[in-house]
C-alpha positions in Angstrom: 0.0 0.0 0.0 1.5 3.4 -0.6 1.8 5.9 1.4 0.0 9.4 0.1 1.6 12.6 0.7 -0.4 13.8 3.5 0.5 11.1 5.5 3.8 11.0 4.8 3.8 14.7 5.8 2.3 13.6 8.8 5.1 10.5 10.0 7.8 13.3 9.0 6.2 15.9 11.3 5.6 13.4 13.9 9.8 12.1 13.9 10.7 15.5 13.8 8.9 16.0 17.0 10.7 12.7 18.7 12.9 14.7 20.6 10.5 16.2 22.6 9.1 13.0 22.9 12.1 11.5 24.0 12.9 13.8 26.9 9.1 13.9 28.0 8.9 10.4 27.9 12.6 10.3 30.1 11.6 13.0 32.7 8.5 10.8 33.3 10.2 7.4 33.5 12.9 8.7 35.9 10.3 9.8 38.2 7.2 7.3 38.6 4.6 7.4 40.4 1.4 4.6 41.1 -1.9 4.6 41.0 -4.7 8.0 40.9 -2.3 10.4 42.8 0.3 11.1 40.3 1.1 15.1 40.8 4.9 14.8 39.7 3.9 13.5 35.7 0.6 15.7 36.2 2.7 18.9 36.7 5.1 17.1 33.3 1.7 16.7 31.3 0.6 20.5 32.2 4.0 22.0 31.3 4.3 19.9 28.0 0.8 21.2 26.9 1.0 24.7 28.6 1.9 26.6 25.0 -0.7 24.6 22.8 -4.0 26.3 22.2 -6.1 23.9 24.4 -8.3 24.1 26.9 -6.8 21.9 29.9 -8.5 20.8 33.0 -7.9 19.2 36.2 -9.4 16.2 37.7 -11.0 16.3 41.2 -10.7 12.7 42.6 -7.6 12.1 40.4 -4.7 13.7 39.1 -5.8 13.4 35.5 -5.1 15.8 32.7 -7.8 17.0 29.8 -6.8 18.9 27.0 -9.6 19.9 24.2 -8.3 21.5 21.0 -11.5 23.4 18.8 -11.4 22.9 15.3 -11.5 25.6 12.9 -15.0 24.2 12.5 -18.1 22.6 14.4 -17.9 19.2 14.0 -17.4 15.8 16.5 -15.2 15.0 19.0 -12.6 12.2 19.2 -11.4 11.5 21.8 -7.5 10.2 22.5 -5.9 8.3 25.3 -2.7 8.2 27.3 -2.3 6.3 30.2 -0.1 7.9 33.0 0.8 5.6 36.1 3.7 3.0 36.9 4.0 -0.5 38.6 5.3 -1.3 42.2 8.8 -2.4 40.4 12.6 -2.0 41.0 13.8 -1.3 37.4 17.0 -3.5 36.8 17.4 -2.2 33.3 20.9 0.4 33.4 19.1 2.8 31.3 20.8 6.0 31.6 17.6 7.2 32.1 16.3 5.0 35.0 13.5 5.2 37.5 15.3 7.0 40.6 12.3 6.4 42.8 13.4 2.1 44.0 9.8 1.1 44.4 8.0 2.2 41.1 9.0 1.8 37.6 7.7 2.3 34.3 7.4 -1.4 33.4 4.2 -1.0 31.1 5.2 1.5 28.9 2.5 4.5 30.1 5.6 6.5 30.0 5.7 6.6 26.1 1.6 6.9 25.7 2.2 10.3 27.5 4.7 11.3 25.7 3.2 10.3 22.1 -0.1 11.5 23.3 1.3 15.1 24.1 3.3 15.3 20.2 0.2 13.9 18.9 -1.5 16.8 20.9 1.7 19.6 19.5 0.9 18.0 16.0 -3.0 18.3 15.8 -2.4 22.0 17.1 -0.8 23.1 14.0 -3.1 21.0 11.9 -6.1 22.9 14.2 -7.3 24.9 10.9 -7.9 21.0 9.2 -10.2 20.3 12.0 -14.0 19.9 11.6 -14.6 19.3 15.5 -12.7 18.9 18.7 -9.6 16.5 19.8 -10.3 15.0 23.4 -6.8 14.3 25.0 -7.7 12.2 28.1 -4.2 11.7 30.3 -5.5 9.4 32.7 -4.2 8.4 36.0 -4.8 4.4 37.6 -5.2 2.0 34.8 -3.0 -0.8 36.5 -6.1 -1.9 38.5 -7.3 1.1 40.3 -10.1 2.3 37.7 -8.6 5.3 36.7 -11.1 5.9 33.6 -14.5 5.2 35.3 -13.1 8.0 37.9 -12.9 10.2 34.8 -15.9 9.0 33.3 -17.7 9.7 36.5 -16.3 13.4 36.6 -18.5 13.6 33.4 -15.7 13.2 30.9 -17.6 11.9 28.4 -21.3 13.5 29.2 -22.8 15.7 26.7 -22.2 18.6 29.1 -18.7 17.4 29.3 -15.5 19.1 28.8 -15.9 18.2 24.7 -19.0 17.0 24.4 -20.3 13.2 23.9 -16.8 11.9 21.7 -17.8 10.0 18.9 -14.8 7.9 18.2 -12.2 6.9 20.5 -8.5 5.4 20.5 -5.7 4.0 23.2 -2.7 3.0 21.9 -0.6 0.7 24.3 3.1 -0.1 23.3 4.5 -4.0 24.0 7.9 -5.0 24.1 7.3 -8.6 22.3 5.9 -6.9 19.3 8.4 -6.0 16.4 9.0 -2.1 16.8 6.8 0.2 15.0 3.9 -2.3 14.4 0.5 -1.5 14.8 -2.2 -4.2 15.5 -5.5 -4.1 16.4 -9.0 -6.3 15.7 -12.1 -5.9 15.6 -14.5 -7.2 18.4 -13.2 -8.1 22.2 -9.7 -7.3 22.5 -8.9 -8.2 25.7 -10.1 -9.6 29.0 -12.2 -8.8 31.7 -10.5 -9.4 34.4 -12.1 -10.2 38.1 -10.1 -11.3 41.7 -11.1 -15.0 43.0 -11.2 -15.3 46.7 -12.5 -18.5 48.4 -11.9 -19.1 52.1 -12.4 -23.0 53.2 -13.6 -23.4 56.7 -13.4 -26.9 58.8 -12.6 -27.3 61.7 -9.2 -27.3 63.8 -7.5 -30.3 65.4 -3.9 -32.5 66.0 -2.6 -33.7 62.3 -1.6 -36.8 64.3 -5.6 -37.1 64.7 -7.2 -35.7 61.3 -10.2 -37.9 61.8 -11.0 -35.7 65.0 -10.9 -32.5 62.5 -12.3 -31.3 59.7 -9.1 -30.7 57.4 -9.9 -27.7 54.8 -6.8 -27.8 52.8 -7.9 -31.2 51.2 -11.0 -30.0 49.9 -9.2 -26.3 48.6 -6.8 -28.4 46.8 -9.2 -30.3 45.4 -10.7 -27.1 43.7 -8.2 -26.4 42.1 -8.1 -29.1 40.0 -12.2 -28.5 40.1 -12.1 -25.2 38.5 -9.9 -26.1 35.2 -12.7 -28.9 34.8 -15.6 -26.2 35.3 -14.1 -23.9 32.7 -13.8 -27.4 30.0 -17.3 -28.7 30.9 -19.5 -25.8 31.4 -18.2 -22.9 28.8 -17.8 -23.0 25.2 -14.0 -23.6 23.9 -15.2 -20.6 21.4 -15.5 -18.1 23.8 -12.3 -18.3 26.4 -11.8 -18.6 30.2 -9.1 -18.6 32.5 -9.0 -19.0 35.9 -5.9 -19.4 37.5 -5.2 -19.8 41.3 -2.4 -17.8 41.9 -2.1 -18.1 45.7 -3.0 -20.6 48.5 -2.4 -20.0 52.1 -3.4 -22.4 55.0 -2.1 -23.8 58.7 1.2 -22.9 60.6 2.9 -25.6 61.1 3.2 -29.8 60.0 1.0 -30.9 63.2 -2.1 -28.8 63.0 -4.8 -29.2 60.8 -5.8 -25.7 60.4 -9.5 -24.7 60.5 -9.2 -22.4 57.2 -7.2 -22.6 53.6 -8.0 -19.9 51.3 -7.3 -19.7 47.6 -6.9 -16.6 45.6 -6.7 -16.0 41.9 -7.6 -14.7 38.6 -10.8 -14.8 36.4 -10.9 -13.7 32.7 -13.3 -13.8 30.1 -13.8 -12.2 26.5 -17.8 -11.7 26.6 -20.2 -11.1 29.7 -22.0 -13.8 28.7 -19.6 -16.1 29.8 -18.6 -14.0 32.9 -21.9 -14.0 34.4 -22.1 -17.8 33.7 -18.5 -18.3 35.3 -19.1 -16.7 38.0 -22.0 -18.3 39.1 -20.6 -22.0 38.6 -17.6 -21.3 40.5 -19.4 -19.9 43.5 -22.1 -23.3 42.9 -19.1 -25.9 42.5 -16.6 -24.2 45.4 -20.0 -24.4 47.9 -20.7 -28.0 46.7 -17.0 -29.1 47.0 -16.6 -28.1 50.0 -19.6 -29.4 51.6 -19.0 -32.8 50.5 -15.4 -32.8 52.5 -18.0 -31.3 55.3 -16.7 -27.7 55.2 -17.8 -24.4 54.3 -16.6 -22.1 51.6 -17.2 -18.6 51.3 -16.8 -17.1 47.6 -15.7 -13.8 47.3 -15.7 -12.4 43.3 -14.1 -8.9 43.3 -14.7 -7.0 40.1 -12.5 -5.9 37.9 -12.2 -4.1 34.5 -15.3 -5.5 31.8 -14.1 -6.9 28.4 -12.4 -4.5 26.5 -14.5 -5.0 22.9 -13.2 -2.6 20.1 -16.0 -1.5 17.7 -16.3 -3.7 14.6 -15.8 -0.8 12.3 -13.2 1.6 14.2 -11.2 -1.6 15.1 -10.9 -2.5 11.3 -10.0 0.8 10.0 -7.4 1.4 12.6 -5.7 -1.3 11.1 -6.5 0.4 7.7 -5.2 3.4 9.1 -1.8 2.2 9.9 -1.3 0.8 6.7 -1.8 3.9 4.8 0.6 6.0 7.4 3.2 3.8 7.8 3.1 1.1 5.3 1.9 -2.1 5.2 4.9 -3.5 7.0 4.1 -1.9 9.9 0.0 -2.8 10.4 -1.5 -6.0 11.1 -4.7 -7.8 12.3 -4.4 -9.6 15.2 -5.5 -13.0 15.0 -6.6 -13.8 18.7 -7.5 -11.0 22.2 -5.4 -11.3 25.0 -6.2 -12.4 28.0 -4.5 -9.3 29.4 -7.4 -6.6 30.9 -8.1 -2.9 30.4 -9.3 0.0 31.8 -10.1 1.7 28.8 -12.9 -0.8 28.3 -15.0 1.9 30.2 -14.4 4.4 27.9 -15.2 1.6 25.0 -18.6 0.7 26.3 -19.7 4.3 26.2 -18.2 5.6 22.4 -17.2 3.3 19.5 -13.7 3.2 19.5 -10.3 0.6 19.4 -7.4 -0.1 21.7 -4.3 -0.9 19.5 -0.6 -2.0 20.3 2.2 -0.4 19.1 5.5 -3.0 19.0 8.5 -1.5 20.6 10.7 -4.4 20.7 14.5 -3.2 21.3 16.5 -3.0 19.0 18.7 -6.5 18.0 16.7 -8.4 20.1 14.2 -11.0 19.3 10.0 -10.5 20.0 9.9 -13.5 21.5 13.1 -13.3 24.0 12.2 -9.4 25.1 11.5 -9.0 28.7 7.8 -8.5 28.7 5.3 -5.7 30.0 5.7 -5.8 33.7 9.1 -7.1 33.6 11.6 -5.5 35.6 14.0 -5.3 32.7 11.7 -4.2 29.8 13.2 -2.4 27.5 11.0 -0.3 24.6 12.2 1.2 22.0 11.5 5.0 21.8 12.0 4.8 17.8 8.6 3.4 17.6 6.9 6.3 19.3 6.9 8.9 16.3 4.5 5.6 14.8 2.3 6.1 17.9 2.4 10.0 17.7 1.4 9.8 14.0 -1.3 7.3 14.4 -3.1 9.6 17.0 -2.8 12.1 15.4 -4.0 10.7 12.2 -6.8 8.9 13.7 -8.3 12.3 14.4 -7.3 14.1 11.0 -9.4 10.7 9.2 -12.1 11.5 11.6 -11.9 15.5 11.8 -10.6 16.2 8.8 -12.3 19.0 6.5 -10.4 17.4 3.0 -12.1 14.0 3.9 
């Protein structure tokens, strides 16, 4: 597929803007900060943006960032997304540039979606007069599990009184290490995961491991749940629309001659429709009950819920992919064949406006995809090259949408 003019102007504008991306995307990474509170990259954002001709607000309950840039005409509003927060992580990297604060790092790569997202914000600002509409530039605080966008959305980010109006199209662009650098992918339909906490607590009843018989041991029934739950997800939901549930901790007893009165398991659920985790959901709590009672214990079953599916609308989630192969070549854009099981926050933001989430490779340079430290590693590496891709598809995301030439 060639690539026209116009967006060839727009890649050139975007790589001549990487140095400011670079050094926001540094200044951010040296100095992380977790979860909704994040006043240190807000102050970053606000300075970065303070020249543009936007209107920026505040959040209340977070530290989030909204910028709004009128077009030179009325039109909708599309609204872009940059994640801001970091992971409780010791970087062991030796970037020049490394986190100085030991307890936080930048392992998921939110670092580079603020910087692209402010250059895509510089870029659309000098392109304000091709603009039939208005650019929503959501910097939000808390994705990695603290809701950060439904805190936004609740502020009335997206309401028709909102700071922009109702958007009518929306995109997140999320860079991964194991993807080959500068490749965009996207699909249409669910994308990723919904993503919910398991919690069962197993209740017998205390006594001398010497005696079991005189007890009511709870760890042999928990164990036996595990096993329980893999056969739940085979027998009772379709292998055409996926599950996971992984038990990711047990805890139970003090010591080797006490049979403990409680065990308690704790783990992951995922599923790519609501169908299926509705359906889930119930089972588990019917099967860890049942279970349990026939070992003559008790379980309690605790389901703590986390971010929905994240479902990319059918047609924004094909022409993204479109998209990327007219910007950057067809090289650099492919369909993903399968979701991940990973989850999102920005699935709040997609069950309100039609929209996509789309990854963006950043695989270091001379190393393999598949032997790159992943997202969340302590030693993930991305390389900044592939940003001016991210900066341009932002950017011209909003120009397809916005643009008066269209």
């Amino acid at each position: 597929m060639a690539i026209s003019d116009a967006h060839s102007a727009l890649l050139a504008d975007a790589r001549s803007l990487q140095p400011a991306t670079v050094r926001l995307r540094r200044e951010i990474h040296r100095y992380p900060e977790q979860g909704l509170t994040l006043p240190r990259t807000q102050a970053a954002v606000l300075d970065a943006l303070r020249d543009l001709p936007l209107s920026l607000t505040t959040g209340e309950s977070t530290t989030s960032v909204v910028g709004v840039l009128e077009g030179s005409r009325p039109g909708p509003t599309v609204l872009l997304r940059g994640d801001m927060d970091a992971l409780p992580l010791t970087e062991d990297t030796g970037l020049e540039f490394a986190s100085e604060v030991g307890d936080s790092m930048h392992a998921c790569g939110h670092d580079t979606h603020v910087a692209m997202l402010a250059s895509a914000a510089r870029l659309l600002s000098a392109r304000r007069d091709e603009l039939a509409g208005r650019v929503l530039f959501m910097f939000q605080p808390g994705e990695e599990g603290y809701h950060g966008a439904r805190y936004m959305i609740d502020e009335g980010l997206l309401d028709p009184a909102g700071p922009a109006g109702t958007p009518s199209r929306a995109l997140a662009v999320h860079i991964t290490s194991t993807l080959r650098s500068g490749l965009v992918t996207s699909r249409p339909g669910p994308i990723m995961a919904s993503s919910d906490v398991l919690r069962v607590t197993v209740t017998g009843r205390g006594g001398h491991a010497a005696m079991p018989h005189d007890a009511v041991d709870p760890i042999t029934p928990a164990a036996a749940m595990v096993g329980m739950l893999q056969t739940l997800i085979s027998k009772r939901t379709s292998v055409f629309d996926p599950v996971v549930i992984t038990i990711a901790h047990i805890t139970a007893g003090t010591t080797s001659n006490i049979v403990p009165e409680t065990a308690h398991l704790e783990g992951t659920i995922r599923t790519l429709s609501d169908s299926a985790r509705l359906v889930v959901h119930e089972e588990i709590r019917r099967a860890c009950e049942h279970l349990a009672a026939t070992y003559g214990c008790t379980a309690e079953v605790n389901i703590e819920l986390g971010y929905p599916v994240t479902v990319n609308d059918d047609e924004v989630g094909t022409e993204v992919i479109d998209l990327a192969g007219r910007l950057l070549g067809t090289a650099h854009a492919e369909a993903m064949p399968d979701p991940l099981m990973g989850a999102e926050d920005f699935s709040y933001v997609l069950h309100r406006v039609p929209g996509a989430m789309a990854f963006l490779g950043g695989c270091p340079d001379g190393v393999a995809p598949e032997e790159a430290p992943a997202n969340h590693s302590n030693r993930v590496v991305f390389d900044e090259a592939a940003m001016a891709h991210g900066v341009a598809l932002y950017a011209g995301f909003a120009l397809e949408t916005l643009g008066t030439s269209r």
